[in-house]
Every structure is written in C-alpha cells, then in structure tokens.
N, C-alpha and C positions, 0 to 999 in steps of 0.2 A: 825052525819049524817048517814045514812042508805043508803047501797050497793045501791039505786036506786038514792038519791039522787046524789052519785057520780058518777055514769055514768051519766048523765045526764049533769054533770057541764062537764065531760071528752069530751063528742059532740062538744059543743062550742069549749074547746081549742081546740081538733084535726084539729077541722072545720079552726081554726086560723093557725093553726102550717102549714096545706095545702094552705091557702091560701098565706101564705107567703113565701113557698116553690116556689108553682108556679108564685109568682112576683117575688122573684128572680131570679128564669130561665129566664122569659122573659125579665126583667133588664141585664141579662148576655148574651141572646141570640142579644137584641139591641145593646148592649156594640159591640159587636164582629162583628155584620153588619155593624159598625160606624167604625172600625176601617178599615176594610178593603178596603173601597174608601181610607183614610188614607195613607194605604200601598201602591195603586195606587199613591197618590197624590205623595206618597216622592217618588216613582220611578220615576214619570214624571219630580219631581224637579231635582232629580240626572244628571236626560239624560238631561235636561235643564242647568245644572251648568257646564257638559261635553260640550255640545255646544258652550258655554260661552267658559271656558276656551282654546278649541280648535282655535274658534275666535279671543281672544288674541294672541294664539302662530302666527296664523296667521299674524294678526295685528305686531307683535313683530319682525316676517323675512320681512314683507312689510317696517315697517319703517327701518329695519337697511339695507333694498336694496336702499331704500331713501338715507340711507346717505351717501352708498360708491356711488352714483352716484351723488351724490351732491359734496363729494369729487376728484369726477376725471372731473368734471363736472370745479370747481375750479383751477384744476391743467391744463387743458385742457387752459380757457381763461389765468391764469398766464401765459403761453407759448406764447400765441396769443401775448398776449400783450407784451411780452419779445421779440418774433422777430419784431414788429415795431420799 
C-alpha cells in the first residue's frame, strides 16, 4: 500500500475511535444523571425507614402504657370485688 492509501484507511478508523469516544461520554454522562435521582430516591427511603421506625418506638411505649394500665386497671376491680 502507498502513504496515501494508508491515510485514507486512517480517516475512517479515527472517524470511528471519535465516534466511539463520544458515545461513551454520553453513555457515562446518562449513567451519572440516572443515578443521581437514585441518590434522591435512597435518601427519601432512609428518612422514610426513620419514620417508620420512630413510629414503632412509638407504637412500642403506647402499648406497654396499655398494659400497665391494663394491669392496675385489674388490680383495681380485684379489690372492688374483694371488698364486696
């Protein structure tokens, strides 16, 4: 082959080696705007799983006021019913 015909073949690939440079930028630049709602999303989940769980502790001092006044609530009629 002669100096012309190999520059000529060199066009095309370069032309290729660009193009596929600049699709994987844009592949990587998509990637990265994808993931950033992402990072949104698990922070929303986080603050959501802390509500949660605060909810149960919640939940967890509510029922055990349930029970000591279920218990004195008990001992209260046993008396009743003992002074008759």
């Amino acid at each position: 082959m002669n100096d012309v015909a190999r520059k000529q073949l060199g066009w095309p690939a370069a032309a290729t080696l660009i193009a596929a440079l600049v699709s994987a930028s844009l592949a990587l630049a998509l990637a990265q705007a994808q993931q950033e709602p992402t990072a949104e999303s698990q922070f929303a989940s986080a603050r959501e799983i802390g509500e949660v769980k605060a909810g149960l502790k919640a939940l967890e001092r509510t029922t055990e006021q349930l029970r000591t006044d279920i218990r004195e609530l008990r001992e209260l009629v046993g008396r009743l019913i003992n002074e008759r």
